[in-house]
Backbone as a ProteinNet text record, in pm:
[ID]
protein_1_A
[PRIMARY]
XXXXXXXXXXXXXXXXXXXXXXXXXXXXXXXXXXXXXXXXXXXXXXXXXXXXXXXXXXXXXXXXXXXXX
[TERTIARY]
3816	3858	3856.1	3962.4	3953.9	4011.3	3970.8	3993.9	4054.7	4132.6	4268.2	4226	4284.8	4263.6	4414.5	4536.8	4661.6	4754.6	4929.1	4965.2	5045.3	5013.2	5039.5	4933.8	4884.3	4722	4714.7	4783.7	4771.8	4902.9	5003.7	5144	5063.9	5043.9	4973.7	4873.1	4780.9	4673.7	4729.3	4883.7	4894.9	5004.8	5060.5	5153.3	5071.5	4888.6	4835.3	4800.2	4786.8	4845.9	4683.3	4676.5	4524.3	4492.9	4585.2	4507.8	4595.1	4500.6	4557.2	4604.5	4590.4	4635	4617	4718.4	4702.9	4714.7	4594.7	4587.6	4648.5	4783.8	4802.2	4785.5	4770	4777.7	4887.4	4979	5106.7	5143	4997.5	5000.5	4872.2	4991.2	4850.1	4945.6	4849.8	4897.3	5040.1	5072.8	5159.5	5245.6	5229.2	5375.2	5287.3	5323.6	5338.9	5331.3	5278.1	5295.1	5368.7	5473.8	5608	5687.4	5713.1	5717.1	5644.5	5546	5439.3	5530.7	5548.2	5571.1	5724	5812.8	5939.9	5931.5	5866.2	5885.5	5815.6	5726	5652.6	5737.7	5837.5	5874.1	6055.1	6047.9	6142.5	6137.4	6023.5	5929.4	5894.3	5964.4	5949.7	5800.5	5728.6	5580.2	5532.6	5559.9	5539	5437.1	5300	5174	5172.9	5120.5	5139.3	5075	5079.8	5065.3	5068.8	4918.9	4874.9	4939.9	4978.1	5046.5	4930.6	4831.6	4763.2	4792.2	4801.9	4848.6	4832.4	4777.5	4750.8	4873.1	4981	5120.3	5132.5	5186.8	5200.4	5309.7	5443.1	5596	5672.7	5717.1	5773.8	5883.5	5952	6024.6	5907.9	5785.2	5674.6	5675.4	5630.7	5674.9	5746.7	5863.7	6003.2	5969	5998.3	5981.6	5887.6	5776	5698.4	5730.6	5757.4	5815.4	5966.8	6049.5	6150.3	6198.8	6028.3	6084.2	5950.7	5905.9	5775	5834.5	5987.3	6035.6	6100.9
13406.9	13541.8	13622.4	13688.7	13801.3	13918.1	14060.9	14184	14221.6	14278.2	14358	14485.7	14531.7	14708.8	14753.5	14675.8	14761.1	14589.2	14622	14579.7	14460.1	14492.9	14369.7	14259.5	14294.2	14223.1	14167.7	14214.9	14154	13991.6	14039.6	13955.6	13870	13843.5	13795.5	13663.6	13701.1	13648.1	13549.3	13643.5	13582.5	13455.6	13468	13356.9	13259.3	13238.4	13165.2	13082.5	13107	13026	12988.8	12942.5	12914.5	12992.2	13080.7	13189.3	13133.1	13206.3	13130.3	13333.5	13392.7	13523.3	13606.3	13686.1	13836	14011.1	14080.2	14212.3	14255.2	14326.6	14460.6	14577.5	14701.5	14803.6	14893.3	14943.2	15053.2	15101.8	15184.6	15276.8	15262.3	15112.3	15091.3	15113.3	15145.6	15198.8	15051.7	15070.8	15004.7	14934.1	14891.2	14819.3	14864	14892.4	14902.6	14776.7	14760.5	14670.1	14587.8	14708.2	14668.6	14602.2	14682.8	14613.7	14435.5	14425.6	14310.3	14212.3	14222	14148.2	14109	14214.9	14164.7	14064.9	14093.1	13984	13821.4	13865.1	13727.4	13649.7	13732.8	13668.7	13570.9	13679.1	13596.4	13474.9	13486.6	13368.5	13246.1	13239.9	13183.8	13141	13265	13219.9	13271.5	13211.9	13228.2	13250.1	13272	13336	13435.8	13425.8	13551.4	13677.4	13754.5	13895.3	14011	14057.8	14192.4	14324	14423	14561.7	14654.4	14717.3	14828.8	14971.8	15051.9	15207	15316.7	15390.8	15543.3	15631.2	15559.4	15610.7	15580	15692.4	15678.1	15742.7	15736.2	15753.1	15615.6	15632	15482.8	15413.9	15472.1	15443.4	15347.1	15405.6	15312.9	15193.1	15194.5	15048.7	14965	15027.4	14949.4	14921.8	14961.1	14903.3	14783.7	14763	14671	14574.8	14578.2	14462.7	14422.5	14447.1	14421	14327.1	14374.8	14267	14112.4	14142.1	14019	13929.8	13896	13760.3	13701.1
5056	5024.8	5154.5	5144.9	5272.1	5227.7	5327.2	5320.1	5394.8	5414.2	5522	5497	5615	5562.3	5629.8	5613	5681.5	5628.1	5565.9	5555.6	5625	5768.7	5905.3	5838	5847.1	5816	5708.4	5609.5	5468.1	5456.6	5531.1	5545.1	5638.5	5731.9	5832.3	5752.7	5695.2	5628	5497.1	5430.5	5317.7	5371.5	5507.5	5552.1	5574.2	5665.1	5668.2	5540.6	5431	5287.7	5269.8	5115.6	5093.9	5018.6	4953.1	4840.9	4694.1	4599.5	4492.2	4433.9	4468.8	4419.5	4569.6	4568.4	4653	4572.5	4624.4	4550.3	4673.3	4655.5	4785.9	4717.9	4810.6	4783.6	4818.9	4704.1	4723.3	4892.2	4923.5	5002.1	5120.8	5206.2	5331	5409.4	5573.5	5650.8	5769	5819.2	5898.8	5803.7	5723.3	5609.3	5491.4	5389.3	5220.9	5184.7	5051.6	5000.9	4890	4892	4852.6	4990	5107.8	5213.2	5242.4	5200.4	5218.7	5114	4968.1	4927.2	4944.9	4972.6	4975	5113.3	5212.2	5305	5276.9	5246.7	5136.4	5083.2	4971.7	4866.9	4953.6	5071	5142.9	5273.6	5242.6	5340.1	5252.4	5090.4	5024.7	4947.2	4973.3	4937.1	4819.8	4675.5	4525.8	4488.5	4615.7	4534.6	4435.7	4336.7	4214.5	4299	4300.2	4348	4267.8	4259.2	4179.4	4297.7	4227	4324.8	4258.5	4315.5	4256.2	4336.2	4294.4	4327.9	4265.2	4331.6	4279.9	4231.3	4232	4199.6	4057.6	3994.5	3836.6	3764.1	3896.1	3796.1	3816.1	3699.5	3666.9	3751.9	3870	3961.9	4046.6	4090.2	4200.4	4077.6	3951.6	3858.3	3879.4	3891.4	3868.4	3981.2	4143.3	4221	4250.2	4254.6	4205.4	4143.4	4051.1	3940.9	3953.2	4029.5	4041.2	4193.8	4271.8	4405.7	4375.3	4272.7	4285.7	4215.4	4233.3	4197.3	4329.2
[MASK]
+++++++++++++++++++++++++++++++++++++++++++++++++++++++++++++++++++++

């Protein structure tokens, strides 16, 4: 298990591979983690991925759920 505190860091960690889940957070500093996962998901790396965020209109949702395929 590891902790990031900035979304370089989180992409970085999740390309080194070995996790069986990733939590990002909406709103980290240097990439997002909508940013984080769309590059993930185009690096071809299908880890399931939790999005948690202090954001609560349904557009930050949709976004979320619409790039974690």
């Amino acid at each position: 298990m590891a902790a990031v505190h900035n979304g370089q860091d989180a992409y970085d960690y999740a390309l080194s591979g070995g996790y069986d889940a990733i939590i990002l957070n909406v709103m980290m500093p240097k990439m997002n983690g909508i940013e984080v996962l769309q590059r993930l998901r185009k690096e071809g790396v299908q880890v399931p991925i939790m999005m948690l965020t202090a954001k609560g209109q349904t557009d930050d949702r949709i976004a979320g759920f619409s790039r974690s395929r």
